[in-house]
C-alpha positions as CSV (number, residue, x, y, z in Angstrom):
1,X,-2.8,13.4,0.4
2,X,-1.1,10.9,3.0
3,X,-0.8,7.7,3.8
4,X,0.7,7.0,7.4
5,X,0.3,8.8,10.8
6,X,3.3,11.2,10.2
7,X,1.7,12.8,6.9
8,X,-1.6,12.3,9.3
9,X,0.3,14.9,11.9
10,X,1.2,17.3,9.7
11,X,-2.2,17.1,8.1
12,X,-4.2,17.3,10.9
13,X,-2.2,20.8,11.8
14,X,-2.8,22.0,8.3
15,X,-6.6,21.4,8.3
16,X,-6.8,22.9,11.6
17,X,-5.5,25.9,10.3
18,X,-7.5,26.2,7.2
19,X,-10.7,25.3,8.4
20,X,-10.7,25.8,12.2
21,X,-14.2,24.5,13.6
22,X,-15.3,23.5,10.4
23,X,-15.7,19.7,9.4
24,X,-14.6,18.2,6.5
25,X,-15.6,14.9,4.8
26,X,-13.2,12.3,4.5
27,X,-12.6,10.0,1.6
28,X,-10.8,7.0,3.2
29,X,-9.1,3.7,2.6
30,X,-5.9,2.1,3.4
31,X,-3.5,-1.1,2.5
32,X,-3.5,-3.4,5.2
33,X,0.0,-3.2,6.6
34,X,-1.1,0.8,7.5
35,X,-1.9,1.9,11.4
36,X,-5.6,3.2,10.1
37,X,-7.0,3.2,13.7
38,X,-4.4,5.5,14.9
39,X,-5.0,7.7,11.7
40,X,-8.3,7.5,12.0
41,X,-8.5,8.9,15.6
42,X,-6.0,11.7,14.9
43,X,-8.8,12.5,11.9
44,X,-12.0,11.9,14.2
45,X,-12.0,15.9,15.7
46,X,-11.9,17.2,12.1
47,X,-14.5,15.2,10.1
48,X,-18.4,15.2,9.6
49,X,-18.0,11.3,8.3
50,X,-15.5,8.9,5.9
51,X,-16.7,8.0,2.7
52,X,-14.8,4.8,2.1
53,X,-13.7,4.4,-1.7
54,X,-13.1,1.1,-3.2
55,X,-9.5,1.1,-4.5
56,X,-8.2,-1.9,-6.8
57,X,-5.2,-3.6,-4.8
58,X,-5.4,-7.0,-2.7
59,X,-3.6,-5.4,0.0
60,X,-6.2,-3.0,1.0
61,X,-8.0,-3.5,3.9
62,X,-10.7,-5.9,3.9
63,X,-14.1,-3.2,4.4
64,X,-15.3,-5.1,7.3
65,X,-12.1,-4.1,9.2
66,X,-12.4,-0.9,8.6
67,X,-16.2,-0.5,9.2
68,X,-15.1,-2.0,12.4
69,X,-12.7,0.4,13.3
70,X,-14.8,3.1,12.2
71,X,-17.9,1.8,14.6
72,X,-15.7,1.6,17.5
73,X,-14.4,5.2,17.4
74,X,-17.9,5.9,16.8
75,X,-16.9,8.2,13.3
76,X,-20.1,7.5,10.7
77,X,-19.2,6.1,7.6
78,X,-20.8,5.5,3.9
79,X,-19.4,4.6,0.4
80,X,-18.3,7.4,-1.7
81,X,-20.2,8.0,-4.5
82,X,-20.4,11.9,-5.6
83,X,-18.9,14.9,-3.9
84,X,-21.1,17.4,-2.9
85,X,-20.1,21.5,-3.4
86,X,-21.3,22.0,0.0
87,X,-18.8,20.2,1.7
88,X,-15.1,20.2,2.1
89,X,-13.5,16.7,0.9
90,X,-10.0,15.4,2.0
91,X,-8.8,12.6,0.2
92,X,-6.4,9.9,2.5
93,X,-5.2,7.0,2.8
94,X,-3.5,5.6,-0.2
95,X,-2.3,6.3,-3.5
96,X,-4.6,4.3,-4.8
97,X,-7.4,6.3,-3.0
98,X,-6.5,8.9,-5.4
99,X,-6.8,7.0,-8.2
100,X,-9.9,5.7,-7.6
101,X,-11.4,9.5,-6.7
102,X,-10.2,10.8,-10.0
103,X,-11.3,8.3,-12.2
104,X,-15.1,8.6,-10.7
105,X,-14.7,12.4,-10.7
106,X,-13.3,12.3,-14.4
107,X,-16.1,9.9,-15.2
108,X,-19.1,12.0,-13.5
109,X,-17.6,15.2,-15.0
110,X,-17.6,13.3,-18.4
111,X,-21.5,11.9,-18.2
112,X,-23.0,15.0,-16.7
């Protein structure tokens, strides 16, 4: 978990590391006042797509920003929904991200 380009440097390495060629999916969303572009390209050679998640603060970043953003660096997005034991997820962004991504686990573990 990170939230600005540093962590997103030091991430990057890591991931390269574990996974080498492999893609992982990206569960993404940001306040406002973050760089996300410049994250977001750093990410780009690592991930498959971002799965945006909703998170429950005013200052996140309106979703039409960040769709934007997303379009332009040509990196496919959807809305989160259910992880998938197939893939490799990486949860950034926020704190709140987090939050949001365990409450829907812990809710889907609960009603399955």
């Amino acid at each position: 978990m990170g939230h600005n380009l540093l962590a997103t440097e030091a991430l990057v390495q890591a991931l390269e590391k574990k996974y080498g060629k492999e893609k992982i999916i990206l569960v993404y969303n940001t306040l406002d006042d973050k760089d996300y572009e410049a994250i977001l390209k750093l990410f780009k050679p690592l991930i498959k797509w971002v799965e945006i998640i909703d998170i429950d603060t005013p200052r996140a970043v309106e979703y039409n920003k960040l769709t934007d953003i997303l379009e332009r660096l040509d990196i496919e997005c959807k809305n989160f929904v259910l992880v998938d034991k197939d893939n490799n997820y990486f949860i950034f962004g926020s704190f709140y991200a987090v939050e949001a991504f365990l409450k829907k686990i812990k809710y889907n573990i609960k009603n399955q």
